[in-house]
N, C-alpha and C positions, 0 to 999 in steps of 0.2 A: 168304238165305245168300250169293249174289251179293257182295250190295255190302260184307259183313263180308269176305268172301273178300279181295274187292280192298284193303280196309282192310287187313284182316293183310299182304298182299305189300306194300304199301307202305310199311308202318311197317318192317317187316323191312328191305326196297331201304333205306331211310332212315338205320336201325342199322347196318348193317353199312357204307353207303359214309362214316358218319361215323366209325365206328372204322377205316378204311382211311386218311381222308383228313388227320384231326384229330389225328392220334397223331403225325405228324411221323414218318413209318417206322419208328415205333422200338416198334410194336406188329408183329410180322410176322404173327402171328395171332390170330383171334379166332374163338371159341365161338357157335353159334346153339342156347339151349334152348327147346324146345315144350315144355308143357306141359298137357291137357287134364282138367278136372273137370268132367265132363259137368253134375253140376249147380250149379256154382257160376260156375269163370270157366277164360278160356283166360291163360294165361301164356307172353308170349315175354320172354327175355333173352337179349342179346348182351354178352359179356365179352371183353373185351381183356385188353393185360398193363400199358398204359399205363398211370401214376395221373391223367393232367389230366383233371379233371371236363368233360362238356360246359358250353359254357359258349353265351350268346345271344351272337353275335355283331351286329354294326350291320351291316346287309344295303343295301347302297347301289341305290338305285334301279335302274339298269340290272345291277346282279349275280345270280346266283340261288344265290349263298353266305349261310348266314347262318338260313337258315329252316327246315334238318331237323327242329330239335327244336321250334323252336314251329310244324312242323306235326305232327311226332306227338303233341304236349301236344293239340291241338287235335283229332285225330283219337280219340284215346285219349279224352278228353271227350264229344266227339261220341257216342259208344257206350257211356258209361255208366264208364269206365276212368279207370284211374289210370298213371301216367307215375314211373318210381321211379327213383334213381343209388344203388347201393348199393357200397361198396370190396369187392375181396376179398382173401384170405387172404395172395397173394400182391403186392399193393402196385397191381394191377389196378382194374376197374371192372365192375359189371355196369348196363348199361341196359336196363330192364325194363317193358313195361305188361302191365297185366293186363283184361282185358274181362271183362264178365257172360256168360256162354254161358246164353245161353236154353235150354230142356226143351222140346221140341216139345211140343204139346198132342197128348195120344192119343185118338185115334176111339174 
């Protein structure tokens, strides 16, 4: 549970300084939802108001810009997850993965 833990905080740290940083101030807030199915999957989404989709940026060797989302794709893969950009209602964005939450086995 440890190492999911740190995965979840780190994907979150990731979401959220990317809709701080990416939006160009012109996002002043953004949303964090949890969501838990104990036996299916954990869901976070971070929603801004910005419309610019994340996009990959070209990460130049000495920068450390550039690799948020292809380390949450990768993190989100890693554990069985998927990595989702979905628009909202309001002209926004919601960035989203979803993980398998495992059902502990019962004694």
């Amino acid at each position: 549970m440890g190492d999911t833990a740190d995965t979840i905080r780190l994907i979150v740290s990731e979401l959220a300084t990317n809709a701080v940083q990416h939006t160009f101030g012109q996002s002043p807030t953004f949303t964090v939802d949890l969501r838990l199915d104990r036996d299916v999957e954990f869901y976070l989404g971070v929603t801004d108001s910005h419309p610019r989709r994340p996009q990959r940026l070209p990460a130049a060797v000495r920068q450390d810009n550039g690799r948020g989302m292809a380390i949450i794709r990768a993190l989100a893969k890693e554990h069985g997850g998927r990595l989702g950009v979905s628009p909202t209602p309001d002209g926004g964005k919601t960035v989203s993965i979803a993980l398998p939450w495992p059902v502990p086995a019962q004694a």
